[in-house]
PyMOL CGO cylinders between C-alpha atoms (Angstrom):
from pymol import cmd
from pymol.cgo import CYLINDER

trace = [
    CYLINDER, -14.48, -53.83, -3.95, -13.25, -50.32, -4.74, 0.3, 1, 1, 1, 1, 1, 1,
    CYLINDER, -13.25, -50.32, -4.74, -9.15, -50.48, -6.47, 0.3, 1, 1, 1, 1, 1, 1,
    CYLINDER, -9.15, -50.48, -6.47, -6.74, -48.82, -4.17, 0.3, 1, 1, 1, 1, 1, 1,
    CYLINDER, -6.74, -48.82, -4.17, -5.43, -46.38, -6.93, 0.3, 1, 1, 1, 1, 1, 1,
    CYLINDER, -5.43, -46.38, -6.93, -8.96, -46.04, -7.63, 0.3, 1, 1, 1, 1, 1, 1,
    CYLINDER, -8.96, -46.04, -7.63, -9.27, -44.76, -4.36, 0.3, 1, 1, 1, 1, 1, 1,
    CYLINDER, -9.27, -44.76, -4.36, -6.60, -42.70, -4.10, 0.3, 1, 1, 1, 1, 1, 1,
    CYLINDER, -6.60, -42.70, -4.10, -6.97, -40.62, -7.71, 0.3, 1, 1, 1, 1, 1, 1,
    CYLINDER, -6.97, -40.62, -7.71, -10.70, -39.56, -6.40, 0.3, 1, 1, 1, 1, 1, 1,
    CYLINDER, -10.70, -39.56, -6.40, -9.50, -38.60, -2.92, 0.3, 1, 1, 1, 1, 1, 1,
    CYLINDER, -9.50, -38.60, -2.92, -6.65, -36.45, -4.89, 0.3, 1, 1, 1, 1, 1, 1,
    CYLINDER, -6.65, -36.45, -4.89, -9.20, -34.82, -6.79, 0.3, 1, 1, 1, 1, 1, 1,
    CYLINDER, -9.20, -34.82, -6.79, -11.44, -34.24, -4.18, 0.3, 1, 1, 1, 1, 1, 1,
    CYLINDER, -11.44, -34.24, -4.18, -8.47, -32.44, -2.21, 0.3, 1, 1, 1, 1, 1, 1,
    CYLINDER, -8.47, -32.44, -2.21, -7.63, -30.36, -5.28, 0.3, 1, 1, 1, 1, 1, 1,
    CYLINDER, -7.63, -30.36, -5.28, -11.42, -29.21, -5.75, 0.3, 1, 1, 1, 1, 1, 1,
    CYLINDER, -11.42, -29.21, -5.75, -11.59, -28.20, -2.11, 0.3, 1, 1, 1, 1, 1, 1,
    CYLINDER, -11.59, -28.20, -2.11, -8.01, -26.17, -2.49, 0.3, 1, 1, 1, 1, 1, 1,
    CYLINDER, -8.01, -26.17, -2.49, -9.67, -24.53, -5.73, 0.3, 1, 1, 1, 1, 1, 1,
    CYLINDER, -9.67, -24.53, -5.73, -12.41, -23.63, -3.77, 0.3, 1, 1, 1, 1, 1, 1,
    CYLINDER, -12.41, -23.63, -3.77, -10.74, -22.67, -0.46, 0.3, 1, 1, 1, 1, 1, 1,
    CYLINDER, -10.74, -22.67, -0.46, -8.70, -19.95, -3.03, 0.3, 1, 1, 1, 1, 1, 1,
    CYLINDER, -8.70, -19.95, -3.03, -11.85, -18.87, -4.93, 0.3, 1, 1, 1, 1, 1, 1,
    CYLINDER, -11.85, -18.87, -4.93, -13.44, -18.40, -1.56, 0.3, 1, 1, 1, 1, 1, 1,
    CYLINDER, -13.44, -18.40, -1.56, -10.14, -16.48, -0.10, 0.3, 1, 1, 1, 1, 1, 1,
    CYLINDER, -10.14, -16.48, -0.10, -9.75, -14.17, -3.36, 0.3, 1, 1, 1, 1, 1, 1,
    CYLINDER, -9.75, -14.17, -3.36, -13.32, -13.27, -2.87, 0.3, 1, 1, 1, 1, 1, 1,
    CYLINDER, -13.32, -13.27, -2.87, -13.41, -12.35, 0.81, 0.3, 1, 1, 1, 1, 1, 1,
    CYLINDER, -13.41, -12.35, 0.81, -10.11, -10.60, 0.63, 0.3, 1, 1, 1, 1, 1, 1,
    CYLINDER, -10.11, -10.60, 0.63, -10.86, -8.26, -2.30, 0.3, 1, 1, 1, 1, 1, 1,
    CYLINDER, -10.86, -8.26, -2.30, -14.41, -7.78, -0.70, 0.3, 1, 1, 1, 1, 1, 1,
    CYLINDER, -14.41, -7.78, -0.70, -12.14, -6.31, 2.38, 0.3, 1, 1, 1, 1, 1, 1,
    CYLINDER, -12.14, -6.31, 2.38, -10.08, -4.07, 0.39, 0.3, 1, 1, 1, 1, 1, 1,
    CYLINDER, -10.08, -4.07, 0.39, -12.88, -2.76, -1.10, 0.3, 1, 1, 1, 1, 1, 1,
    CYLINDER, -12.88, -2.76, -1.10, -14.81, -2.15, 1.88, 0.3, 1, 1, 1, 1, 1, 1,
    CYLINDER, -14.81, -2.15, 1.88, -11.52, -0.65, 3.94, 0.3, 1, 1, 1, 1, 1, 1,
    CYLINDER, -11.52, -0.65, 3.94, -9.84, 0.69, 0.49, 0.3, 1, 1, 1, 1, 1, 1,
    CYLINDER, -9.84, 0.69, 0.49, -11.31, 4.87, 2.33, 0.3, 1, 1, 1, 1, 1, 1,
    CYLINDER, -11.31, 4.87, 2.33, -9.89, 3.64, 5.85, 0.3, 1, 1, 1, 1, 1, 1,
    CYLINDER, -9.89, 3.64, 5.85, -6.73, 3.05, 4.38, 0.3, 1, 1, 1, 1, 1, 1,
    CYLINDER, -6.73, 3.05, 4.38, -6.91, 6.04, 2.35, 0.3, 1, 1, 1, 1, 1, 1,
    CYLINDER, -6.91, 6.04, 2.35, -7.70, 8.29, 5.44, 0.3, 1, 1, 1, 1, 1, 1,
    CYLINDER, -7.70, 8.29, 5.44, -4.51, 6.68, 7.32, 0.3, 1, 1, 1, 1, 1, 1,
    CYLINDER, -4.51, 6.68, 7.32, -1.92, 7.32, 4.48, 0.3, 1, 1, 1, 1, 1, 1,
    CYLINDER, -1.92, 7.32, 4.48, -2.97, 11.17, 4.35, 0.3, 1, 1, 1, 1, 1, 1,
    CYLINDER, -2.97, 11.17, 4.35, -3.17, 11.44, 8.16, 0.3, 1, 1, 1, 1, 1, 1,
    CYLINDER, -3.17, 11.44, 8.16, 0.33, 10.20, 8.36, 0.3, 1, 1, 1, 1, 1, 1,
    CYLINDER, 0.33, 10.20, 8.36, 1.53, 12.27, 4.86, 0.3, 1, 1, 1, 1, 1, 1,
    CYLINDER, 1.53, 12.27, 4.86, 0.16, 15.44, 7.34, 0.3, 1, 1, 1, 1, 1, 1,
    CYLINDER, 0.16, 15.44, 7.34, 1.67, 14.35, 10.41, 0.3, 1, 1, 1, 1, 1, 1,
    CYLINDER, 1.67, 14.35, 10.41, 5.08, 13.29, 8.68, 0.3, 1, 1, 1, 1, 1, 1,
    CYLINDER, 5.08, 13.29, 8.68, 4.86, 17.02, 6.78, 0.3, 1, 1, 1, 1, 1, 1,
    CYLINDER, 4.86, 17.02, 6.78, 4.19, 18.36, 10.12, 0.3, 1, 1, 1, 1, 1, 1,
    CYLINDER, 4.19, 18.36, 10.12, 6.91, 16.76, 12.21, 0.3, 1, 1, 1, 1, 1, 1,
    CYLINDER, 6.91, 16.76, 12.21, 9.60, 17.36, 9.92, 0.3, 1, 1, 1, 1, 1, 1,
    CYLINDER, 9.60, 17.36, 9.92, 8.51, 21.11, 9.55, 0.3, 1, 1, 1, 1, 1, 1,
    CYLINDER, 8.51, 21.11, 9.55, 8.70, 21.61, 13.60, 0.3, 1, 1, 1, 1, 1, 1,
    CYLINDER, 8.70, 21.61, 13.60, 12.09, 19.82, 13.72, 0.3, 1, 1, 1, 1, 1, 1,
    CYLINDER, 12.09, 19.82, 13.72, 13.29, 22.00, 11.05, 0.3, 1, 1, 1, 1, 1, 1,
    CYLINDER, 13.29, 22.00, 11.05, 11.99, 25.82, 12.35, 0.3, 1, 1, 1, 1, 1, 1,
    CYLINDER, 11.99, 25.82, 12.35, 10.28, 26.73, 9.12, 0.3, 1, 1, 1, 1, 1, 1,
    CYLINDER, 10.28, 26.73, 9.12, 8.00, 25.43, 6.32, 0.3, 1, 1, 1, 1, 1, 1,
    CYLINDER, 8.00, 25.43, 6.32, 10.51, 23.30, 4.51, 0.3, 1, 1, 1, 1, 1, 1,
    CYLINDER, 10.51, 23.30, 4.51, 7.20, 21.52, 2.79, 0.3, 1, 1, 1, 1, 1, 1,
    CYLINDER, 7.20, 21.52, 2.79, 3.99, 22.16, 2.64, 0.3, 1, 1, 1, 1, 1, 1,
    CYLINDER, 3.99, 22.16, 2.64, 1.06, 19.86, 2.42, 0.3, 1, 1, 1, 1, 1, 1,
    CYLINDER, 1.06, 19.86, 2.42, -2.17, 20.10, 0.49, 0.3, 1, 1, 1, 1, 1, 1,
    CYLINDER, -2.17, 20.10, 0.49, -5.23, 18.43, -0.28, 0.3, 1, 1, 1, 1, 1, 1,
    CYLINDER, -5.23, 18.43, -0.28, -6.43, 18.90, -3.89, 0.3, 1, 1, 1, 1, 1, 1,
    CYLINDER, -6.43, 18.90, -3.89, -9.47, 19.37, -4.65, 0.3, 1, 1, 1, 1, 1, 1,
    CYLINDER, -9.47, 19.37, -4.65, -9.47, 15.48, -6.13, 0.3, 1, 1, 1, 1, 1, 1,
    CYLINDER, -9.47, 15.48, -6.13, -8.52, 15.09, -3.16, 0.3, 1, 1, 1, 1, 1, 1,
    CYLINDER, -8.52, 15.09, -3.16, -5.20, 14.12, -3.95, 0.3, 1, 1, 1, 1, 1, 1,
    CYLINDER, -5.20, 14.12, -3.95, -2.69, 15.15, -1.32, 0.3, 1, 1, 1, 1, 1, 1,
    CYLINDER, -2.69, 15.15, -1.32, 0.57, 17.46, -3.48, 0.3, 1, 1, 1, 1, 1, 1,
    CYLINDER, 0.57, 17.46, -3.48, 3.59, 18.01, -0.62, 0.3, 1, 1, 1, 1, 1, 1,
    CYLINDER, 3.59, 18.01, -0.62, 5.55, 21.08, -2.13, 0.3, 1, 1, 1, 1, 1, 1,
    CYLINDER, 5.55, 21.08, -2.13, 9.60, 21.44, -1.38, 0.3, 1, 1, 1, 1, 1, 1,
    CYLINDER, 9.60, 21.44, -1.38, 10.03, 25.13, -1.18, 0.3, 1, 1, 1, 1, 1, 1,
    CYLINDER, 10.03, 25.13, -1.18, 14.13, 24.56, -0.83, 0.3, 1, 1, 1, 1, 1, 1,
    CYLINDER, 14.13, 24.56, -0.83, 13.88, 22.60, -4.17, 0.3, 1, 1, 1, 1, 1, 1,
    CYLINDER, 13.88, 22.60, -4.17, 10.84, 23.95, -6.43, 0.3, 1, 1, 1, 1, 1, 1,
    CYLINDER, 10.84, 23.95, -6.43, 9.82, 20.14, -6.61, 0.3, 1, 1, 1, 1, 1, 1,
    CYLINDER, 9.82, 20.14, -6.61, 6.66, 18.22, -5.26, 0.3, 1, 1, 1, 1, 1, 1,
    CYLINDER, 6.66, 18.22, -5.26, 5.43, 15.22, -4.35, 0.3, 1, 1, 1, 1, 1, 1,
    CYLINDER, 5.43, 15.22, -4.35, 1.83, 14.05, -5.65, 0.3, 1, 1, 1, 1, 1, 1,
    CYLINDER, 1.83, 14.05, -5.65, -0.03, 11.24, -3.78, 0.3, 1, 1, 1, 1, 1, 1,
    CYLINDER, -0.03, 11.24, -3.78, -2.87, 9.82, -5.25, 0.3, 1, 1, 1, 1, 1, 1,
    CYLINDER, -2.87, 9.82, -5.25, -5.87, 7.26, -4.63, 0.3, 1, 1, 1, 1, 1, 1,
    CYLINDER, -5.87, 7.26, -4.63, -7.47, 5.07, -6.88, 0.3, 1, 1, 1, 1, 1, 1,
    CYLINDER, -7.47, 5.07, -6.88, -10.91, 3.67, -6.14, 0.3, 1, 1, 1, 1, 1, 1,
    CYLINDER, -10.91, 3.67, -6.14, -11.70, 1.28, -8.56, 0.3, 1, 1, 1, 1, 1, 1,
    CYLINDER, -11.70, 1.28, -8.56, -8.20, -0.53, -9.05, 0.3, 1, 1, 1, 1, 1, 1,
    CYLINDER, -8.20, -0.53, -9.05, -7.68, -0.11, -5.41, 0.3, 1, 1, 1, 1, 1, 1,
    CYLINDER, -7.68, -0.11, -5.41, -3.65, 2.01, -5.90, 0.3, 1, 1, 1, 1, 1, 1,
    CYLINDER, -3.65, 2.01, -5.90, -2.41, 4.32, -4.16, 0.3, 1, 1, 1, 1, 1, 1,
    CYLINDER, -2.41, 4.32, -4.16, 0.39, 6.14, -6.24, 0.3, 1, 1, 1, 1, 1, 1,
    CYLINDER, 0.39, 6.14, -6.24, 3.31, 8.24, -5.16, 0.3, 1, 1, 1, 1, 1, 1,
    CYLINDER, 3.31, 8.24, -5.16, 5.01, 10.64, -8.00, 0.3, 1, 1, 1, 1, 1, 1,
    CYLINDER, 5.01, 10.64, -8.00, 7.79, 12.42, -7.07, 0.3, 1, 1, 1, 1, 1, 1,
    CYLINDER, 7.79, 12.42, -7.07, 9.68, 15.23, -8.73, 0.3, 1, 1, 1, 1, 1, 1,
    CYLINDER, 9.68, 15.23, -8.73, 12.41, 15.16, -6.63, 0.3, 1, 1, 1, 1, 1, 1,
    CYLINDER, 12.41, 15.16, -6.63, 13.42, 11.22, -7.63, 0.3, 1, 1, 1, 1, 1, 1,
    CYLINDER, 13.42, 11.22, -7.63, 15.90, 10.72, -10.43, 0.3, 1, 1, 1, 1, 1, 1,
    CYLINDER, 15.90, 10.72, -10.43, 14.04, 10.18, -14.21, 0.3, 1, 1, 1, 1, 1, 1,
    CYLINDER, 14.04, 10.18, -14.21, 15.12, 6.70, -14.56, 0.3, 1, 1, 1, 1, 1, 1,
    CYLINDER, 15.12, 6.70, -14.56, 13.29, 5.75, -11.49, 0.3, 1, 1, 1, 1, 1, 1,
    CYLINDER, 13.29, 5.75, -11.49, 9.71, 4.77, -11.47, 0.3, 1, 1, 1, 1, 1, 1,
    CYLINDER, 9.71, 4.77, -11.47, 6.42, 5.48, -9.27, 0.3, 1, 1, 1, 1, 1, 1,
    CYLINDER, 6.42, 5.48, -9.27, 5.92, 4.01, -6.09, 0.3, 1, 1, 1, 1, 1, 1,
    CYLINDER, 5.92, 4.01, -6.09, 2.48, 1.73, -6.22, 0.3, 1, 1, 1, 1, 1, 1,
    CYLINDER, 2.48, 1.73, -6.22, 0.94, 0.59, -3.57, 0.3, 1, 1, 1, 1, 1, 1,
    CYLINDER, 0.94, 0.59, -3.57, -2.08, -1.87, -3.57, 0.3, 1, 1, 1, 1, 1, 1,
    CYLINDER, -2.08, -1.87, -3.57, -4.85, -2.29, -1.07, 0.3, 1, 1, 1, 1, 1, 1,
    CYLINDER, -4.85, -2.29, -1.07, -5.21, -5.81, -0.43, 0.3, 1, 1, 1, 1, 1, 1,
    CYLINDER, -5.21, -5.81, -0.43, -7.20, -8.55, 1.84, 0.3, 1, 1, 1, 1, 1, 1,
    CYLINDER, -7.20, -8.55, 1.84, -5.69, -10.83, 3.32, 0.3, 1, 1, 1, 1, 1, 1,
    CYLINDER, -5.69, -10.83, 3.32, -6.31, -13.47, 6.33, 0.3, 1, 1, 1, 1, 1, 1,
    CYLINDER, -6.31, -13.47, 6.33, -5.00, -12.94, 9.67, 0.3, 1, 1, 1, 1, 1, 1,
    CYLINDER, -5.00, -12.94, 9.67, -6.07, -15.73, 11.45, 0.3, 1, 1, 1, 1, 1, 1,
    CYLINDER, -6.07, -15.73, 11.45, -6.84, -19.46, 11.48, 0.3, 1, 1, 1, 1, 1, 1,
    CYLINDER, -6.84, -19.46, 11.48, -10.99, -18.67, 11.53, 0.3, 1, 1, 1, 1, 1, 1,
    CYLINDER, -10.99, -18.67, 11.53, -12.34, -17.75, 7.87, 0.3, 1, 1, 1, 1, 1, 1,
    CYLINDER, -12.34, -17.75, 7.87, -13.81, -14.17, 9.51, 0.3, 1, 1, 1, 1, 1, 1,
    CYLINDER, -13.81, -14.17, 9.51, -10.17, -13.17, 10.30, 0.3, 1, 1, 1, 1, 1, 1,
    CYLINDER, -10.17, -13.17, 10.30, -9.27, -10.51, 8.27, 0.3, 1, 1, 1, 1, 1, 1,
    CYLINDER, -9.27, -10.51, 8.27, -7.49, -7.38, 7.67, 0.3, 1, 1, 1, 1, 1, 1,
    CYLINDER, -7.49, -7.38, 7.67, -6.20, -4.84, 5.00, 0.3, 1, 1, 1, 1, 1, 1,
    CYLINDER, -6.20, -4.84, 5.00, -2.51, -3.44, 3.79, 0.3, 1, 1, 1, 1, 1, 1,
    CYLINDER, -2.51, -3.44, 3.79, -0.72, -1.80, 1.49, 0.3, 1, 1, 1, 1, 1, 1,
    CYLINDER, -0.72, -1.80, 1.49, 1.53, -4.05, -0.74, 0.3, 1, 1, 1, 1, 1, 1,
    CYLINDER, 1.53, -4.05, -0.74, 4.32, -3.59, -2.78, 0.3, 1, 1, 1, 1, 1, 1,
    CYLINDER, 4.32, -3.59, -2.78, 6.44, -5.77, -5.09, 0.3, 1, 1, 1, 1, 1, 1,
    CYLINDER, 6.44, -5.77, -5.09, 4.19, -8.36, -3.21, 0.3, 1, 1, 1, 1, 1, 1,
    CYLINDER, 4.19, -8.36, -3.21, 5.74, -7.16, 0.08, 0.3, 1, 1, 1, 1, 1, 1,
    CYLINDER, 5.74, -7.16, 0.08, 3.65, -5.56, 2.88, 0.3, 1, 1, 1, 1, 1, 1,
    CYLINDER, 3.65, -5.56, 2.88, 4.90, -1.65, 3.23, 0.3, 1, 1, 1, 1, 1, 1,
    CYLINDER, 4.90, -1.65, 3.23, 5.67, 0.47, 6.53, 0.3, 1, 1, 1, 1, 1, 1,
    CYLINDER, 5.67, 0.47, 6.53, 3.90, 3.34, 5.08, 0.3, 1, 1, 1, 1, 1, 1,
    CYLINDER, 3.90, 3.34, 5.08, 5.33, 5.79, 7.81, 0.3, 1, 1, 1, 1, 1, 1,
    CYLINDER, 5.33, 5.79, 7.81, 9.32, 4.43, 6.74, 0.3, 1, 1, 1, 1, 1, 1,
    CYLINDER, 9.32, 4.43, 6.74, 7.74, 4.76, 2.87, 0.3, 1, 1, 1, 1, 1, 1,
    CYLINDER, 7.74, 4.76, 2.87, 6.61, 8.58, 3.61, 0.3, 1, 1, 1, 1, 1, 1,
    CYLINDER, 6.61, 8.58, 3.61, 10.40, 9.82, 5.39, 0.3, 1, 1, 1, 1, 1, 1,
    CYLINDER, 10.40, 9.82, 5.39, 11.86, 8.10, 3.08, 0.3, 1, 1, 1, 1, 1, 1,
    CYLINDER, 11.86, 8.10, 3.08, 10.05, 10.00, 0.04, 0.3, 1, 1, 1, 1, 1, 1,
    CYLINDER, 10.05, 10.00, 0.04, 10.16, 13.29, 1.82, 0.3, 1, 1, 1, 1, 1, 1,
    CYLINDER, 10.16, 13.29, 1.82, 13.97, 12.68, 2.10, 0.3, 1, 1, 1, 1, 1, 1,
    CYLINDER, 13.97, 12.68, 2.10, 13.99, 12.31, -1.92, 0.3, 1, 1, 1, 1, 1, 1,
    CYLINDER, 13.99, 12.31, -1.92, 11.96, 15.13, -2.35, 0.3, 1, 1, 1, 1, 1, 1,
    CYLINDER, 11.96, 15.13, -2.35, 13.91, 17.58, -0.39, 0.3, 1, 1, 1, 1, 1, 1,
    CYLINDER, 13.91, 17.58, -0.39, 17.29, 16.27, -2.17, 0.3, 1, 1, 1, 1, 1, 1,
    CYLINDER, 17.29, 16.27, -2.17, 18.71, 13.82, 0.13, 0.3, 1, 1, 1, 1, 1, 1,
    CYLINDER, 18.71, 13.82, 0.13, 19.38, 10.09, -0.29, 0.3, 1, 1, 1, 1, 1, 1,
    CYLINDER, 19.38, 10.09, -0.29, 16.63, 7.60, 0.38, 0.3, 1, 1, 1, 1, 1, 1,
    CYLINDER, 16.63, 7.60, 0.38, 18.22, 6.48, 3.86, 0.3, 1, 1, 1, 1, 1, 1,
    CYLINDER, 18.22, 6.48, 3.86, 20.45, 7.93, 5.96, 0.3, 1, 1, 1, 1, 1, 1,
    CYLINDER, 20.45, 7.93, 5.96, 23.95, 7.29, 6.28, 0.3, 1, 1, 1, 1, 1, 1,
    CYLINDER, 23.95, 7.29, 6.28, 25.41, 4.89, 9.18, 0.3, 1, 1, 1, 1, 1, 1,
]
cmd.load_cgo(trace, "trace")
């Protein structure tokens, strides 16, 4: 006859291997994602760096900033009103995306933004990628206005 606390420690344990393992398993998957979608993302954050370059340029009447692809393939936006640009970049192997911007005050720091997996759904197959920062999930469009606004020497958001 099996002791009831018996019982219960090895059921505990059991429970706490299969949560190690359900994590192990998730960790794996969802970096496996972000590597494999890491250029995806990549692709969309420069399409909407153009686009966002582009839009405010046709509101505006004239080239206000100009947008670039390096030939790291880095994307530099350059304020021609303020001298001052804007460097995005992508890393590969950590998986970062980087924004350093001239026109932000010196005490402020980088923007970094992480590709990461994560599960969308309750099946183990349902996944999906995003950026991530300060373990928050970013609006990359609100992130780019809100950078071009720095750069061009206005506040981060607009005023009520």
């Amino acid at each position: 006859m099996i002791d009831e606390t018996t019982k219960q420690a090895a059921q505990e344990y059991l429970a706490a291997k299969l949560t190690e393992e359900e994590e192990i398993y998730e960790a794996t998957h969802n970096q496996a994602l972000a590597v494999a979608r890491s250029p995806l993302v990549w692709k969309h954050v420069k399409d909407s760096i153009f686009a966002k370059c582009g839009e405010w340029n046709g509101v505006t009447q004239e080239e206000t900033l100009t947008c670039k692809e390096t030939a790291m393939g880095d994307v530099r936006i350059w304020c021609a009103a303020r001298s001052k640009h804007l460097l995005v970049t992508y890393d590969s192997k950590k998986l970062l995306i980087m924004l350093k911007n001239e026109g932000r005050l010196e005490h402020e720091k980088d923007v970094v933004l992480h590709i990461e997996g994560y599960r969308t759904g309750a099946e183990r197959s349902d996944r999906d990628v995003h950026l991530v920062r300060n373990e928050q999930a970013v609006n990359i469009d609100m992130l780019i206005v809100g950078e071009l606004r720095v750069l061009t020497g206005m506040s981060r958001q607009r005023k009520a």
